[in-house]
C-alpha positions as CSV (number, residue, x, y, z in Angstrom):
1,X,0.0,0.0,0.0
2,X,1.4,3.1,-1.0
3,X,1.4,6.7,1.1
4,X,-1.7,8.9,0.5
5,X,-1.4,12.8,0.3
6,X,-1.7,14.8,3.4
7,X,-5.4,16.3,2.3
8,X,-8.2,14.2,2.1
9,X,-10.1,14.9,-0.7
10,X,-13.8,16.7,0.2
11,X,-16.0,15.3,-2.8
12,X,-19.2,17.7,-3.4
13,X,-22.2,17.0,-4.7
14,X,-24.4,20.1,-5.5
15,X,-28.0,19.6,-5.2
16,X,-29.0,19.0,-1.6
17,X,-25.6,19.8,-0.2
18,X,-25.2,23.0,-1.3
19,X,-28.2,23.7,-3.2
20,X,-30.9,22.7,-0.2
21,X,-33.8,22.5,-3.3
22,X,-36.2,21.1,-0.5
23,X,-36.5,24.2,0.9
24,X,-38.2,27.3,0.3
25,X,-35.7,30.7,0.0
26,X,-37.6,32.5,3.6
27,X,-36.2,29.3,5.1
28,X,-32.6,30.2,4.3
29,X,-30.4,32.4,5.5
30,X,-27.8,33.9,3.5
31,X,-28.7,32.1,0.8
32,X,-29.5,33.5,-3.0
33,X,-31.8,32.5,-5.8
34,X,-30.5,31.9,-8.9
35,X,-31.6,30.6,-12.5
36,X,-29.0,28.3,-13.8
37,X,-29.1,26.3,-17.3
38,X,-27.0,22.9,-16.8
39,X,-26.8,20.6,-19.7
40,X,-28.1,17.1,-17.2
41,X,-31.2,19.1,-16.3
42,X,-32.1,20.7,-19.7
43,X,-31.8,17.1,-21.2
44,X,-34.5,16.5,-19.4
45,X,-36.8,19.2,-20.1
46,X,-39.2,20.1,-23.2
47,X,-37.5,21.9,-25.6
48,X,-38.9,25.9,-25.5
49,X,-41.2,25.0,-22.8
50,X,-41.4,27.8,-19.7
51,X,-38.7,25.3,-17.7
52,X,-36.6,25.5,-20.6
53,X,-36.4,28.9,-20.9
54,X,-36.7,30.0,-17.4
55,X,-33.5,27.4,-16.0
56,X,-33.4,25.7,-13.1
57,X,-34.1,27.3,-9.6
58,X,-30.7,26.5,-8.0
59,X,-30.2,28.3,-3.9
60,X,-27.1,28.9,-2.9
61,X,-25.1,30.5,-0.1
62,X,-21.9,32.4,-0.9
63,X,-20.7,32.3,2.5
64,X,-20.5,28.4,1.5
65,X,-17.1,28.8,-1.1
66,X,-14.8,30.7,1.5
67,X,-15.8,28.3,4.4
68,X,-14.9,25.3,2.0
69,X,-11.8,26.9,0.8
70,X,-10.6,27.0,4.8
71,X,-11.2,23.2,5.4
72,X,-8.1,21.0,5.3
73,X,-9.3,18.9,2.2
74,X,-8.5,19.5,-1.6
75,X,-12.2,20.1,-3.5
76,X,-13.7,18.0,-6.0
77,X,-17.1,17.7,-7.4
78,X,-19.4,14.9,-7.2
79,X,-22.2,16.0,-9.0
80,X,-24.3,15.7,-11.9
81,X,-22.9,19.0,-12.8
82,X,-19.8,17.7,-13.7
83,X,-17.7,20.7,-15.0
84,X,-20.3,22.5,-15.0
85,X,-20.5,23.2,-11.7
86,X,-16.9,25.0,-12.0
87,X,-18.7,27.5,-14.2
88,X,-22.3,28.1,-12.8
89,X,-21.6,27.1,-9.1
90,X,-18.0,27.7,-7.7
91,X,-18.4,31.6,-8.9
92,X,-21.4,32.2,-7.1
93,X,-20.3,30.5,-3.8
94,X,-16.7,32.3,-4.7
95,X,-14.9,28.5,-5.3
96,X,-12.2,27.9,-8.1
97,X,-13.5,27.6,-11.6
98,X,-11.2,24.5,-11.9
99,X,-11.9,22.1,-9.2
100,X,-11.3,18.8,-10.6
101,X,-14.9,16.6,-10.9
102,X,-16.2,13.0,-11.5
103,X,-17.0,12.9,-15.4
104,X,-19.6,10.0,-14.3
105,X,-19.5,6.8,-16.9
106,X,-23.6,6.9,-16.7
107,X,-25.6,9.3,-15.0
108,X,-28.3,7.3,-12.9
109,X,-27.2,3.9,-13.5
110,X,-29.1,1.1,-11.9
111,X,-26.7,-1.0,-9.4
112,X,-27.3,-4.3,-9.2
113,X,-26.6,-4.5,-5.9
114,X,-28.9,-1.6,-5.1
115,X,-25.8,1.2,-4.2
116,X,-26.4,4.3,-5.2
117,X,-25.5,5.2,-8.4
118,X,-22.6,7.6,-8.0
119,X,-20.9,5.0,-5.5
120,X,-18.9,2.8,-7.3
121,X,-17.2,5.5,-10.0
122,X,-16.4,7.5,-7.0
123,X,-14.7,4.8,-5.0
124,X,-12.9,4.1,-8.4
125,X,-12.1,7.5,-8.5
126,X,-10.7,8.3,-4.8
127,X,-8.8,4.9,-5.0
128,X,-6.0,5.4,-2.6
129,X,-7.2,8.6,-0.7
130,X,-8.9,9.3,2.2
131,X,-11.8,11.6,1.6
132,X,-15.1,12.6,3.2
133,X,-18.0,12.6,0.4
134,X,-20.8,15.7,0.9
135,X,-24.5,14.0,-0.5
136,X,-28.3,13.9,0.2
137,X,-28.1,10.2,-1.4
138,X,-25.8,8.2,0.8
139,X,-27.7,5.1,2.1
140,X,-26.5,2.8,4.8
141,X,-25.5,0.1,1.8
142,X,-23.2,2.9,0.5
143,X,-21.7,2.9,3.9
144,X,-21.2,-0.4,4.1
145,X,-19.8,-0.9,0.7
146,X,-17.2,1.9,1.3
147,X,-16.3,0.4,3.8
148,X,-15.7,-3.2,2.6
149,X,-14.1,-1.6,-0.4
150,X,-11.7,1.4,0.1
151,X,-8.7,1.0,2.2
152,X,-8.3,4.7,3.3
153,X,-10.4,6.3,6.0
154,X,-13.5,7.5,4.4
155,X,-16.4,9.9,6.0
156,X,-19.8,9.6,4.2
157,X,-21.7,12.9,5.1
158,X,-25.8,12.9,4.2
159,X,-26.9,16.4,3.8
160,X,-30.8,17.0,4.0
161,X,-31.7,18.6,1.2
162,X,-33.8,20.7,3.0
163,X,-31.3,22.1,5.1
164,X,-28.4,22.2,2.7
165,X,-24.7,22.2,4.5
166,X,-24.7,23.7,8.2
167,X,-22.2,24.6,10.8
168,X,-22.6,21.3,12.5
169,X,-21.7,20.0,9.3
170,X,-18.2,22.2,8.5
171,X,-17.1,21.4,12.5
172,X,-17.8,17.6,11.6
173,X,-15.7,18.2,8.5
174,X,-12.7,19.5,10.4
175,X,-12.6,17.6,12.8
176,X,-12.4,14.1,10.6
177,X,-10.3,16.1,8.5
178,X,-7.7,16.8,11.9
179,X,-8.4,13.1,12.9
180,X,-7.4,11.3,9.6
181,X,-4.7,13.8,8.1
């Protein structure tokens, strides 16, 4: 087994996370509305119809980029997004417009062994590093299978996606990061 880096890596999903879309704006704090137009979500809208045009209603907090900057973990993105999210999310939460991101082999794939569908390319893709992965879709399974198949510490952090990331949650984050660096 070879030495991992001194970062974990912080792997970010988007919608949930750090777009709470269960919740309504009044509910929010510090967070702004925005219209955003990415290519996974347009795919699956009618061509010219009002969705199409108008985008997708995407909250976010930009308080959110500089208090993910400070954590002790290099960023990456573990969303549908995919690159996207470099150019519609990390400016308005004031991230890097080149974080590197998971270019998912098949967006919503059915597992045969009923994991969620972004676990196994991300395992693939952390191979040999400790991270902590930010989602509203962890399951228990997910857990497990982590678990059982990554040999590097490996925090899995379910976001409500009503709530969106809190400060419990960036205290949790540091202190797994201090505890596994």
């Amino acid at each position: 087994m070879t030495t991992a880096p001194d970062r974990p890596l912080l792997l970010l999903d988007v919608d949930g996370p750090l777009n709470p879309y269960g919740a309504r704006l009044p509910q929010l704090r510090g967070y702004r509305t925005h219209r955003l137009h990415p290519s996974c979500w347009l795919s699956r809208q009618t061509p010219g119809s009002r969705r199409h045009r108008r985008g997708l209603r995407v909250y976010l907090n930009p308080a959110h980029g500089p208090r993910l900057r400070s954590l002790p973990y290099e960023l990456a993105w573990a969303t549908t997004w995919m690159d996207e999210a470099n150019e519609m999310i990390a400016p308005a939460i004031g991230l890097p417009p080149d974080l590197p991101f998971i270019a998912w082999p098949e967006l919503f794939a059915t597992d045969p062994d009923g994991l969620y569908w972004k676990t196994r390319p991300l395992l693939k893709w952390a191979a040999g590093r400790a991270f902590a992965w930010v989602d509203d879709m962890i399951t228990d399974l997910d857990e497990t299978y982590v678990r059982d198949n990554h040999d590097w510490p490996a925090l899995m952090m379910r976001v409500h996606p009503r709530r969106g990331l809190r400060e419990a949650d960036f205290r949790k984050l540091t202190q797994w990061a201090a505890a596994n660096t």
